[in-house]
ZATINU-573842 format. One record per residue (C-alpha): x, y, z. Coordinates in steps of 0.25 Angstrom, whole numbers, plus 5000, padded with zeros to 4 digits. Each point is the difference from the previous one (the first is absolute). Example, Ala and Ser with C-alpha at 12.3 -4.5 7.8 and 13.67 -1.06 7.14 Angstrom:
BEGIN
504949825031
500650144998
//
This chain:
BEGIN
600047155116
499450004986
500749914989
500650094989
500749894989
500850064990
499050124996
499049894997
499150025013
499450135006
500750045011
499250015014
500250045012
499749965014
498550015002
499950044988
499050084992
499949944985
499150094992
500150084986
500549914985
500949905000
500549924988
500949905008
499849885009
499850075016
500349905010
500050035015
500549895011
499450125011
498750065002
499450094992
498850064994
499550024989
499350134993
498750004993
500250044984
501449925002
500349954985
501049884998
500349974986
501149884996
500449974989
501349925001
500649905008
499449895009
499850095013
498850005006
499450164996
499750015016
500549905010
500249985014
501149915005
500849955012
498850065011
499850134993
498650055002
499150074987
498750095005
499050094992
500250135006
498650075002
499450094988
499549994986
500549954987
500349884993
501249935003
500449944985
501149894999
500349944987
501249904998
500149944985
501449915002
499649955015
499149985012
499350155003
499749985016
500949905009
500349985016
501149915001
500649925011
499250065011
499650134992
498650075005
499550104987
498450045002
499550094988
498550074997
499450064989
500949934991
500449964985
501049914997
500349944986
500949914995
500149994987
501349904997
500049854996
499949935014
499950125009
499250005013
499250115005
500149985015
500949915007
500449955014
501249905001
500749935009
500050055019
499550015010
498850115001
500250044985
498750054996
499350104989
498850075004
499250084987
498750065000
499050054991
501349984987
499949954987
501249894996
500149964986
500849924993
500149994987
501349894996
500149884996
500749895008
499649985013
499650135001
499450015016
499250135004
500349955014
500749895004
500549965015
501349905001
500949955009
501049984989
500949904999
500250005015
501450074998
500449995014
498650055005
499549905010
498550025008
499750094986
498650105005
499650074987
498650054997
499350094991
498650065001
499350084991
498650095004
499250074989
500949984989
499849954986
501049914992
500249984985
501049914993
500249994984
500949914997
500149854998
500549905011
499850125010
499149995014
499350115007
500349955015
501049895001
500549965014
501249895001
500649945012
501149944989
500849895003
500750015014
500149925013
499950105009
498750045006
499350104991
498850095000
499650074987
498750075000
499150084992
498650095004
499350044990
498850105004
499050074990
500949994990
499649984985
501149894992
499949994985
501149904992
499650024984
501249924995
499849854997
500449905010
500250125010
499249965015
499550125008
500549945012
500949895002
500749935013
501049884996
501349975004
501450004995
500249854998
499250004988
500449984987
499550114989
498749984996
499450014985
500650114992
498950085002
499850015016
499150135004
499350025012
499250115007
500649935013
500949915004
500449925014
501049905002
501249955006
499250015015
499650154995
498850055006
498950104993
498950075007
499050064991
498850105007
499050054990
500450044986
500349914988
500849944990
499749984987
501049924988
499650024985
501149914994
499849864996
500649905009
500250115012
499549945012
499250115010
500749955011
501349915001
500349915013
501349924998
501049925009
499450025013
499450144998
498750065007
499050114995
498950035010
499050104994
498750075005
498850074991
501049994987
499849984986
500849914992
499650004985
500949924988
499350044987
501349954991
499849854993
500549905010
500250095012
499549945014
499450115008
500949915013
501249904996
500749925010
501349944996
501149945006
501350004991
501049965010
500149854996
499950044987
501450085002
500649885009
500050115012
499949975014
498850025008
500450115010
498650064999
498649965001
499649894993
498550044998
499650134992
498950065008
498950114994
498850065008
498950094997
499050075007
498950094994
500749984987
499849984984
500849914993
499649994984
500949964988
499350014989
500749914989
500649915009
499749925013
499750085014
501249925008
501049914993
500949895006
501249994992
500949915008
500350005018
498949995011
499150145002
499050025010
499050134997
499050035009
498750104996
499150075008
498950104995
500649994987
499549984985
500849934990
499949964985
500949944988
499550014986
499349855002
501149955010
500050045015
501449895003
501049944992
500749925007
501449964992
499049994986
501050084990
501149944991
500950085009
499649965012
500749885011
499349895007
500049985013
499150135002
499050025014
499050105005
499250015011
498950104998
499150065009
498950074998
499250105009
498750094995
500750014989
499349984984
501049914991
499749984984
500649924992
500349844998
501149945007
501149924993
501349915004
501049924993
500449865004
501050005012
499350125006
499050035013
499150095002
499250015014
498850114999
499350035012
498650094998
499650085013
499050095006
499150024987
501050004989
499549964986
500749924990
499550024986
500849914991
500749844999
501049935004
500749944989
501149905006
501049914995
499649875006
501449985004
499950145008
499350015014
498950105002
499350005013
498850085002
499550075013
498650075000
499650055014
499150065000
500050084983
499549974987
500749934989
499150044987
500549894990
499750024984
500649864995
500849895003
501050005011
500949915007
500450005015
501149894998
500250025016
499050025011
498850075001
499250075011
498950074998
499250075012
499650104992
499350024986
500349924987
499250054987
500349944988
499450094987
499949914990
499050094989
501350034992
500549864999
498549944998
499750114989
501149964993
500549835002
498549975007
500949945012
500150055015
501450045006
500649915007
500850005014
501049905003
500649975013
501549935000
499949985015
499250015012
498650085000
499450065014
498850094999
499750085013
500750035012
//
């Protein structure tokens, strides 16, 4: 049976047929479908503009038509506590301070589907075009929520907002929180706004502006397949991996073009927040066939926590800087990353503050262009089997280094100008070939 609150809902039946204009919230907690050139428009209250709750079932009936949802007080598309909603040829626009565009929360099998849809979202806030969340727990145990998105393109506006944020949030109980991301097109404009961002719950908030094109955390996964995502604001990372989160992404493009925005950031804020450590404690990143560029900040940055990122056929650049590694003002030591390499084209020197580690492993005919600039009271040990490191000035390997493959240092720039050689130096052991 539909829900019908005090006027405030549309009432609908069982297996019901939602089609035609609708100025208040419709929420169904049965199955039903819905018609091609349905529009939902909400202006008041904190509904959702289309819901699905308590097992009810939402499916695009067959035909042509835009479906148009617009929510400018609330979130405009949710599946709550084991809700089911799949939508094609879609717009959904949410125009209020903190409103979310999509949004599963909370169950077991509590999914949204959308297909070839625009979301936009243009508050302020926290503003999420899609978000996946197992709440606060709220009696939920064993929480199963997922979101996947196919041919669709996402916009945000506003400040402090993300395109794709997935959080597993704070919670003891087993949960699973993933989003799929497939040929769809994420643009963040507003500053400190990631395109995609996985973190978790324990964290504490962030600077004042936090934007991202996407965002995992909290033991959130995010799976990205073709498409891209692209930040324009200044400090907006491309892509946000917090408190244990995953992003695993194949033939993507990730570009920062905003000052200070890191094409990848890996954080984790928990200890920051005095948090248990319920979920992972290593943010994990891999890309295949993929493009990572930021280009007024470095490619992957380090603030705080242990990351491991893993590339594979994949290009990536920084405006001068390929890692920090715990470097800024902001940042908190101790910091590690283990990087690893494969056919991959890295540019970009690599930087790290005191307290910090850095393992970076070159394989199977990758190319390094770029230095290592390390604090000698970090640790940076270096693997090159069999790739090339093309060096252009002084570097310092305060750790081991291996090297079975290729080591050219370029000096003509430093020679032009100083009449000296670069220089390499070696902290700890040196073993050339296998």
């Amino acid at each position: 049976m539909a829900i019908l609150l005090a006027g405030l809902f549309s009432s609908l039946p069982s297996f019901a047929q939602i089609s035609g204009t609708h100025t208040t919230p419709v929420v169904v907690s049965t199955p039903a479908t819905i018609d091609p050139g349905t529009m939902i428009t909400v202006t008041s209250g904190t509904t959702p503009a289309l819901q699905a709750i308590t097992g009810g079932q939402i499916v695009t009936a067959p035909g042509t038509g835009v479906i148009t949802i617009t929510s400018s007080t609330s979130i405009g598309v949710q599946a709550f506590r084991d809700g089911s909603i799949t939508l094609n040829n879609s717009s959904i626009t949410t125009t209020g301070s903190g409103g979310w565009g999509l949004n599963a929360n909370q169950g077991v099998g509590t999914t949204i589907t959308v297909t070839n849809s625009e979301i936009i979202t243009t508050g302020a806030d926290n503003a999420r075009a899609v978000r996946a969340d197992a709440g606060a727990g709220g009696g939920i145990t064993n929480d199963d929520i997922s979101i996947k998105l196919v041919d669709d393109k996402i916009t945000t506006i506003g400040t402090n907002s993300a395109g794709i944020d997935a959080d597993g949030r704070a919670v003891a109980d087993p949960t699973t929180v993933t989003i799929t991301a497939m040929d769809t097109e994420i643009i963040t404009t507003g500053a400190t706004t990631p395109s995609l961002e996985a973190a978790n719950a324990f964290s504490v908030a962030a600077a004042a502006n936090e934007k991202k094109t996407v965002r995992a955390q909290n033991g959130a996964q995010v799976t990205l397949s073709g498409g891209s995502a692209t930040t324009m604001g200044a400090g907006a990372p491309g892509v946000w991996i917090d408190a244990g989160g995953l992003v695993k992404a194949q033939n993507y493009t990730v570009m920062a073009e905003g000052e200070g925005s890191p094409a990848l950031q890996l954080v984790d804020r928990r200890s920051a927040s005095g948090a248990t450590t319920e979920r992972p404690p290593t943010q994990n990143a891999s890309f295949t066939n993929s493009k990572l560029t930021s280009m007024q900040g470095p490619a992957i940055s380090i603030p705080s926590g242990t990351a491991i990122v893993s590339l594979t056929g994949s290009s990536v650049s920084g405006n001068g800087v390929l890692l920090d590694v715990a470097t800024s003002p902001f940042a908190t030591a101790p910091s590690a990353i283990n990087l690893t390499a494969n056919s991959s084209t890295l540019t970009g020197d690599v930087q790290t503050a005191a307290g910090t580690s850095a393992n970076i492993i070159l394989e199977n005919g990758t190319t390094l262009t770029g230095n290592i600039l390390a604090d000698p009271a970090s640790t940076v040990n270096v693997s090159i089997d069999p790739s090339t490191w093309i060096m252009t000035d002084d570097s310092d390997v305060t750790g081991d280094f291996t090297l079975d493959g290729n080591l050219v240092v370029n000096s003509v720039a430093k020679f032009a100008s100083t009449g000296q050689a670069s220089v390499l130096t070696i902290g700890g052991n040196l073993t050339i070939g296998s």
